[in-house]
C-alpha positions in Angstrom: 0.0 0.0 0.0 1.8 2.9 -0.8 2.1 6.6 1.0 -0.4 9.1 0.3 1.3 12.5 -0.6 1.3 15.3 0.7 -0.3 18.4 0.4 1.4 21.0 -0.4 1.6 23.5 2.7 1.2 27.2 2.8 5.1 27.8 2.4 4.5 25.8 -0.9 2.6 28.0 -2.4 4.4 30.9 -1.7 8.4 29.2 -3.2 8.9 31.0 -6.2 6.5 34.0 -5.8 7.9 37.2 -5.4 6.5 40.4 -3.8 7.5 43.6 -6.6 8.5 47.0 -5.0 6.1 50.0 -6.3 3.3 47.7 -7.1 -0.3 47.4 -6.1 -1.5 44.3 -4.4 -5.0 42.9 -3.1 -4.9 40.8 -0.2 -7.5 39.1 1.7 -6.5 37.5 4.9 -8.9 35.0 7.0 -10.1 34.7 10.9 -9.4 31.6 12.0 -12.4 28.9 11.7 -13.9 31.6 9.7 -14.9 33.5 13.0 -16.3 36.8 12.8 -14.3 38.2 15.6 -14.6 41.7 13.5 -18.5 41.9 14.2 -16.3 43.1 17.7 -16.0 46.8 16.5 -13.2 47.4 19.0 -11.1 44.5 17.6 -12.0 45.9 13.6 -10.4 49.4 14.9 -7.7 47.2 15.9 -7.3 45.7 12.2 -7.1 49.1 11.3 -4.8 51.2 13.6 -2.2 48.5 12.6 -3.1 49.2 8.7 -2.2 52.8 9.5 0.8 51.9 11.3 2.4 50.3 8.1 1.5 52.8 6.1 5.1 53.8 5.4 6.0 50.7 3.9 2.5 49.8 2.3 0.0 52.6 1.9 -3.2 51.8 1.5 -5.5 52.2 -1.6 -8.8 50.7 0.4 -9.5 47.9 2.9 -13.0 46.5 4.1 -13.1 44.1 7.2 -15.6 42.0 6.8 -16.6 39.9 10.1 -14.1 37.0 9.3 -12.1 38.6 6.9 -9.9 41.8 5.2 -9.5 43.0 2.1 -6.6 45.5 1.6 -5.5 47.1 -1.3 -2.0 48.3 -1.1 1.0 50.0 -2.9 4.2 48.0 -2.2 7.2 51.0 -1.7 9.8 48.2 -1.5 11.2 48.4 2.2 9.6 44.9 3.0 8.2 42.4 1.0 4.4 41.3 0.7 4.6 38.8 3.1 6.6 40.6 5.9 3.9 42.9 5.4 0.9 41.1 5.6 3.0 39.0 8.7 3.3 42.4 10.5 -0.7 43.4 10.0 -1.9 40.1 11.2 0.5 40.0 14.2 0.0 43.5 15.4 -3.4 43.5 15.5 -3.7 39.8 16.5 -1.3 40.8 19.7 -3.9 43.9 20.3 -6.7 42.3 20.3 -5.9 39.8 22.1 -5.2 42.2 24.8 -8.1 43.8 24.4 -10.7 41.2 23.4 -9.0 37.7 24.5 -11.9 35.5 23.3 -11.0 36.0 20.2 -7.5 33.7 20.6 -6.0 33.2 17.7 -7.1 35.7 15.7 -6.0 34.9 12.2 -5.7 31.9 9.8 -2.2 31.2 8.7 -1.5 32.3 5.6 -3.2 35.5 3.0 -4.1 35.4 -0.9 -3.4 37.9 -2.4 -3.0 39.0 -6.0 -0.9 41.7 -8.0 -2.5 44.1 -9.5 -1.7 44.8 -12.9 -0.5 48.8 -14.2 -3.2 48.9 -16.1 -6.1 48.4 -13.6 -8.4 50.9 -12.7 -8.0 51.3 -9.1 -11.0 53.3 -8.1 -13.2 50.9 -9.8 -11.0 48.1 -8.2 -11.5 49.6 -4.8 -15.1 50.8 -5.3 -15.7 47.1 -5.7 -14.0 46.0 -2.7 -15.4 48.7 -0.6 -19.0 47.4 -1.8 -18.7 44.0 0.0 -20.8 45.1 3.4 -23.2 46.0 0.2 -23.0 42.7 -1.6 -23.2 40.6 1.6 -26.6 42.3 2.9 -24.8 43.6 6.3 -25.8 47.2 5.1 -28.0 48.9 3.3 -25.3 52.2 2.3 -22.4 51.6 2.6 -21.8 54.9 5.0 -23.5 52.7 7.3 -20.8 50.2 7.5 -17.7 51.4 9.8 -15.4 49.2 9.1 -13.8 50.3 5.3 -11.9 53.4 4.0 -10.6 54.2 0.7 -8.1 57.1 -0.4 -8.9 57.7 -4.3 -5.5 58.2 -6.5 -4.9 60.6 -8.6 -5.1 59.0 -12.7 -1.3 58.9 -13.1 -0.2 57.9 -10.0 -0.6 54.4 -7.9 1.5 55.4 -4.4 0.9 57.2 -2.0 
């Protein structure tokens, strides 16, 4: 009878992919079991005062947080690659709000997608469509209503902040 193989893990997926300085990336990173630990507003605020705090290295073009999940749209300056990015997010506000809100142990699912965003991409629409999710998932009838999203509109030449 011979071995079943194995799945390839989450560092699998990631050998050979490279994070680009001065590009725009969508990432969506998971609660773990799916939780909606952001229904919590204070542990959402959490999510993004650490989204702020990377600004420098990764402004951002728009997030939402759903309850058991973010989407960020970012600009990559360069100082750190995706993944040290997304690692510094998750662990930030993970270590926050599990200070604050301790129920919510562990906070995150190992791991993000995320996808690069081509020069070419219109980044308002991109980011109007993101922004839309509360919309699109009935938590909200205007999306005004929903606190837990921001988006900073570039100008048409640029894509950094």
């Amino acid at each position: 009878m011979g071995r079943t193989p194995q799945r390839p893990g989450y560092a699998a997926l990631r050998r050979g992919r490279v994070s680009l300085a001065d590009h725009s990336y969508l990432v969506t990173a998971v609660t773990a079991g799916r939780r909606p630990v952001f229904r919590d507003l204070t542990a959402g605020r959490l999510v993004v005062r650490a989204l702020r705090r990377i600004e420098p290295v990764a402004p951002t073009h728009c997030y939402v947080i759903m309850p058991d999940h973010l989407h960020w749209l970012l600009h990559l300056r360069g100082a750190m690659d995706l993944a040290s990015v997304v690692q510094r997010v998750k662990g930030w506000s993970a270590r926050d709000i599990g200070r604050v809100t301790p129920r919510h142990r562990p906070v995150w699912q190992a791991g993000f997608h995320d996808h690069a965003v081509r020069a070419d991409t219109d980044l308002r629409g991109l980011a109007r469509y993101i922004v839309a999710n509360p919309l699109r998932a009935g938590l909200v009838e205007h999306i005004g209503d929903y606190p837990l999203w921001d988006a900073v509109w570039v100008e048409d030449g640029g894509a950094g902040g």
